[in-house]
N, C-alpha and C positions, 0 to 999 in steps of 0.2 A: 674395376680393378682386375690384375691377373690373377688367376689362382695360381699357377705354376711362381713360387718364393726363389728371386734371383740370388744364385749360389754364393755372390758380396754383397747381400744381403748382413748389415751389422748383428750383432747379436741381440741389441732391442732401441727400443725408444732410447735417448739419453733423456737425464733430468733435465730442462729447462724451469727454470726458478722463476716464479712472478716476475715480473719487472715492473718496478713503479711507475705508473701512470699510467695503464695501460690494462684494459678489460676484455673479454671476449665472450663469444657464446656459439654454439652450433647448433643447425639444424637438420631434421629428414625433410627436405622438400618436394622428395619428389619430383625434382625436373627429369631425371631419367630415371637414376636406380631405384629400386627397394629395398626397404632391412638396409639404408647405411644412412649414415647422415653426407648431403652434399650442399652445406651454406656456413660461411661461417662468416662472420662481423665481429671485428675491430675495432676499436674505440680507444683514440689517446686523449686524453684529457685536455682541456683547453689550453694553449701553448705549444701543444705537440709541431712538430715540423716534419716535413717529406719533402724525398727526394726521390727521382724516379728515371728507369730507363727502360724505354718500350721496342718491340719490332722495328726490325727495318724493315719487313714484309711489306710492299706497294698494295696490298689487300689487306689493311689491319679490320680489325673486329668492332663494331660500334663502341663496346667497352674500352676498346685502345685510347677510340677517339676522343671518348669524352676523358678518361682520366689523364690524357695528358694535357688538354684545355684544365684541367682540373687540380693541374700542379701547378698553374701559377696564378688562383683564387687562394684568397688568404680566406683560412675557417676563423667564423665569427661564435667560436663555440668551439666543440669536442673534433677532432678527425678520425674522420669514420675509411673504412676499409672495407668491402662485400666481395667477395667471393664467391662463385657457385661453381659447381662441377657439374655434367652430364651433358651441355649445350653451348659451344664456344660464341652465340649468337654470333656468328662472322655471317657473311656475304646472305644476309635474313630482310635486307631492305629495310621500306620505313619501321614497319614490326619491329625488327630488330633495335633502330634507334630510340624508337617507341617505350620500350621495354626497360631499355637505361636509362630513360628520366623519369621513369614510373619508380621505377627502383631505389635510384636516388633521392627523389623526395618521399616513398614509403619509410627509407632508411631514416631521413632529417627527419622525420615527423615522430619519429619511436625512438631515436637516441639522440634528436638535439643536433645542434649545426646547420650550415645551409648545404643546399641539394649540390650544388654547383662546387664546391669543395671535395666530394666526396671521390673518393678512387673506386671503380668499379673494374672487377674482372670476372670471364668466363672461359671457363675450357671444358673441353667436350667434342660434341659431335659438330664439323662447320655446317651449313646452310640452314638450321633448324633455330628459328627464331626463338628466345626465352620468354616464356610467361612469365611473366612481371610479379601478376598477383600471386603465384607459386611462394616469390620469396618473399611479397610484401605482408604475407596472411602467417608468416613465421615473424617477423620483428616484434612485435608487440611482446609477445611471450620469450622471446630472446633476449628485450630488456631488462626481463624480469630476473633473469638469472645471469648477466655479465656476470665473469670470475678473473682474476690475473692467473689463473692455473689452467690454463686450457689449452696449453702449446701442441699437447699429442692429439686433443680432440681435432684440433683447427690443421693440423699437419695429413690427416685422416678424411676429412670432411673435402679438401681440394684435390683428392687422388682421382684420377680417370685408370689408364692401364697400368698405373706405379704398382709392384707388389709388395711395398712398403712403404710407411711414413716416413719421411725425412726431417730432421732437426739436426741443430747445433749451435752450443753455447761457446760463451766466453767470455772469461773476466779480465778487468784493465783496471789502470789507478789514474786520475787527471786531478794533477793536483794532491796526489796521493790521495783521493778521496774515490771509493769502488765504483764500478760501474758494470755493468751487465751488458752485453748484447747477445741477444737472440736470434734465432733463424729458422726458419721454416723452408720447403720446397717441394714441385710437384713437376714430375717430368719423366718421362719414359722412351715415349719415342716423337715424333720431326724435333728433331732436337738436333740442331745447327745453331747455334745462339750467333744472332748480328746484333746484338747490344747487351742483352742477359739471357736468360734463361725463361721459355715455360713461365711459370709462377713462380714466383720466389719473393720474400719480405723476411726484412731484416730490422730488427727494433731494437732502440736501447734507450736508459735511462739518463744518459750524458745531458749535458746542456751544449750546443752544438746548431750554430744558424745555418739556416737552410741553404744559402752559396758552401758553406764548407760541407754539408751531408752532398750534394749535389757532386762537387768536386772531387771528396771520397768515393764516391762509387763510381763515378767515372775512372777513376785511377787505377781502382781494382778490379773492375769488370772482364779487364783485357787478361789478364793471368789468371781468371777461375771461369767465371762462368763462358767468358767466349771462347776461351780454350776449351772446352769439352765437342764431342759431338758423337751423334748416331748412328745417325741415317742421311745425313746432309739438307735434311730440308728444316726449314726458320719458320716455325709456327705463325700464325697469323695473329697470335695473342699473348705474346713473351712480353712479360712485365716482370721488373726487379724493383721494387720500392724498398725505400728505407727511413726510418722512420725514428724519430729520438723524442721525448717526453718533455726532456728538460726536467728531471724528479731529481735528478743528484744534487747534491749540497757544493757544489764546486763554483770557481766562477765561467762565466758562459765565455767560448770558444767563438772567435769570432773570422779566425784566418787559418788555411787550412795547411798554411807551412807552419803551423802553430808547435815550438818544442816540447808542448805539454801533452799533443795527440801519440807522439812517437810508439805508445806504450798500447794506446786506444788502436790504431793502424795495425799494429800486429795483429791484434784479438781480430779486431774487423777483417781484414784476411784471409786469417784462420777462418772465422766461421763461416766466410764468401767461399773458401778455395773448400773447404769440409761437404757445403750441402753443394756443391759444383759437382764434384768427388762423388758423392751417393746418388745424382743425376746419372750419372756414365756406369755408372755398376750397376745401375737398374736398365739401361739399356732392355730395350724390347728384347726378348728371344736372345737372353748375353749364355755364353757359354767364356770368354776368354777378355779379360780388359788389357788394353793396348794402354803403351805408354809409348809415343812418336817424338823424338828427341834430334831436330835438324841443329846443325852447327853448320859454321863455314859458310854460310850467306852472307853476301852484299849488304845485308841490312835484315837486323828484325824483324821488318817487316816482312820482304822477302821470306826468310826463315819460318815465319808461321804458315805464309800461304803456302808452300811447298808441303809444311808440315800437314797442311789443313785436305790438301791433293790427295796425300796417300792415306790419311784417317777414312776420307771419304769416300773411295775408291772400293766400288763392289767387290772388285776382281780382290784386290787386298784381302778387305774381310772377309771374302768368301776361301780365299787361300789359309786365314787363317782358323775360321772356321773348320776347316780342313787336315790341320795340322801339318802344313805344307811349308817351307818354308820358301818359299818362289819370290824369290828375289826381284826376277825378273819384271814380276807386274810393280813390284817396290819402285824398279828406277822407271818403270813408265808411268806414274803416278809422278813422279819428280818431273819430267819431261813437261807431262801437260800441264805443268800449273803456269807455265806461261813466265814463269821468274827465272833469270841468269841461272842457269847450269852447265857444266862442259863435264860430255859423258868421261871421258880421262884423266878428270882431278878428281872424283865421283867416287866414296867408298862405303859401305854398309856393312853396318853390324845388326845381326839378331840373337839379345841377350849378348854371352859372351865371344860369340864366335864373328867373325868378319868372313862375309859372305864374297863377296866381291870390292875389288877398289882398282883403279888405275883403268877402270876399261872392260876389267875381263874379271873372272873368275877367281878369287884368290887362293896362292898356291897349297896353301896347306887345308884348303876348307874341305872336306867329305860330305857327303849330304845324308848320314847319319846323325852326326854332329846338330844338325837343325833340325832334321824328326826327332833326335830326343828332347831337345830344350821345346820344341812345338807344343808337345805334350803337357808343358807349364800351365796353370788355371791366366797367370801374368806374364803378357809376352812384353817387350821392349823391343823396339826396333832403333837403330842410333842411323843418323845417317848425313856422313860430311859432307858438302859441296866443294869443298879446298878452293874458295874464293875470295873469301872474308868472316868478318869478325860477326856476323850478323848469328843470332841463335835463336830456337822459340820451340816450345813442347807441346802436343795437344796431347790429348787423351781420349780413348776411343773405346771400341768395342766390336766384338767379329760380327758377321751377319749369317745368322743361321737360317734353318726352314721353320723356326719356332716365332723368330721375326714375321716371316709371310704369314703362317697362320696368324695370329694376332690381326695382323693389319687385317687380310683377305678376309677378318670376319668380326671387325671392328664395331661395323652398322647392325649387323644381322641381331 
């Protein structure tokens, strides 16, 4: 964890409410820290469903590998969830694969279900294989105190350099009948999401098959969690699960154009776009959060990568870092992203001012006008391409020298 408390930082935990079917428990294991707890286990009741989106990293983490073989074994029992912090077992060899089916079946054996169901994740330090028995020599006594109230313990227990837990709820009607979903999230810095984010689980009480929780997240992924970013680089262990009990009193949801979700969608959303949101505000070393707003592409797609160019662009964040408002590295970040631009339909705005358009400089702009609005904690940059209808927003954060320390001394 960082001690330095990022300045969007919320003011605390929110409530998260039980939610039916669904238990947890934390532990100190001991894989790196001391004095914190870093293990936590999940447990949905039998019937639970998941749905899951992993790295696109071409070097994922043994945990990646097995829990996505592991999303399409149907559990003949409870669905279990494990999580550790301190050790992202990535690139640890056999050890490391080793480690995740000791863990998997220490898990089935202390809560029930089979080994090969279970979702398994790690984040942490990469090349440093995980000791198994660390977290197998906690389950036992873990079973012993599952609770539905443990959303802040288990939001705490998955932090590496987060300097706050992350949650967030929401309620919906299906059928007019309530339902809950829940969220959690861990993530600080390589935060580039290529499917979701870092760690992140999202659980609810709905009745909901496992093609429609599949297809929900998939839908929503693209406008929260892969919209954010860092530092530009995609963890080798970015997992987003989602997870529903089936405990409502409704009837079960079988298609996912379904007009009784309408209501469920929003919420789900919300609390995707919410813990995406406290991802990028804990940004490593953040002093300023960016909101990047391209319009006038070719195509949405288009418009995000563009988008995605200047979020991640050193010179950018280092400018804004800076309090600079330098435009200029703005339209060379548009430039490189490789998508239809033409520097002479080209216009930018930061906050409310318009910086340049048509080419050049625009005529009324003074460059007081940007050092004062720089000084914002929340910058916005707006920026047209005047080619088409295509539109897409990321959201980012500057890159300071409080970024480098953190990293440069990550290991140490």
């Amino acid at each position: 964890m960082n001690d330095m408390i990022s300045p969007f930082a919320p003011d605390g935990f929110p409530k998260l409410p039980p939610l039916r079917g669904f238990t947890m428990a934390t532990a100190e294991a001991g894989v790196k820290y001391r004095g914190r707890t870093d293990l936590w286990v999940l447990r949905g009741e039998p019937g639970t469903e998941v749905a899951g989106v992993y790295t696109q990293n071409r070097c994922p983490g043994a945990p990646v590998d097995w829990s996505r073989a592991a999303l399409t074994v149907a559990s003949n029992g409870p669905r279990l969830v494990v999580v550790n912090s301190g050790t992202a077992n990535v690139f640890s060899g056999q050890a490391g694969r080793d480690a995740v089916v000791a863990t998997a079946q220490g898990a089935a054996a202390a809560f029930g279900g089979n080994a090969e169901a279970i979702q398994i994740a790690s984040t942490g330090v990469i090349g440093v294989a995980l000791e198994a028995e660390k977290l197998v020599d906690q389950f036992g006594g873990m079973a012993t105190r599952m609770t539905p109230d443990g959303w802040e313990a288990a939001a705490r227990a998955i932090m590496t350099t987060d300097t706050y837990p992350k949650g967030a709820t929401a309620q919906a009607k299906i059928d007019g009948v309530p339902v809950t979903i829940n969220g959690i999230a861990k993530g600080s810095g390589m935060i580039a999401p290529d499917m979701a984010t870092m760690l992140a689980y999202v659980a609810t009480d709905a009745t909901l098959d496992q093609p429609v929780l599949q297809h929900l997240l998939n839908d929503l992924v693209g406008p929260t969690f892969n919209s954010v970013t860092v530092d530009s680089d995609t963890s080798t262990s970015d997992t987003l699960l989602f997870l529903a009990s089936g405990a409502a009193d409704h009837a079960p949801v079988s298609q996912a154009d379904d007009p009784r979700l309408a209501d469920f969608c929003r919420a789900l959303r919300a609390v995707m776009f919410d813990l995406s949101q406290q991802i990028v505000r804990d940004g490593e070393g953040i002093s300023k959060l960016v909101t990047i707003r391209v319009s006038g592409a070719v195509s949405d797609g288009s418009a995000y990568r563009v988008a995605k160019s200047v979020a991640d662009s050193p010179l950018v964040k280092t400018a804004i870092a800076g309090e600079d408002a330098n435009w200029g590295r703005i339209v060379m970040a548009v430039g490189k992203a490789g998508e239809p631009a033409e520097r002479d339909s080209l216009s930018i705005h930061i906050g409310p001012h318009c910086l340049a358009s048509q080419g050049q400089p625009d005529a009324d702009y003074v460059e007081e006008m940007g050092a004062t609005y720089m000084k914002e904690a929340e910058i916005e940059i707006a920026i047209d391409l005047g080619l088409g209808g295509g539109a897409a927003t990321v959201y980012t954060c500057d890159l300071t020298h409080r970024y480098i320390d953190i990293n440069a001394d990550y290991r140490s």
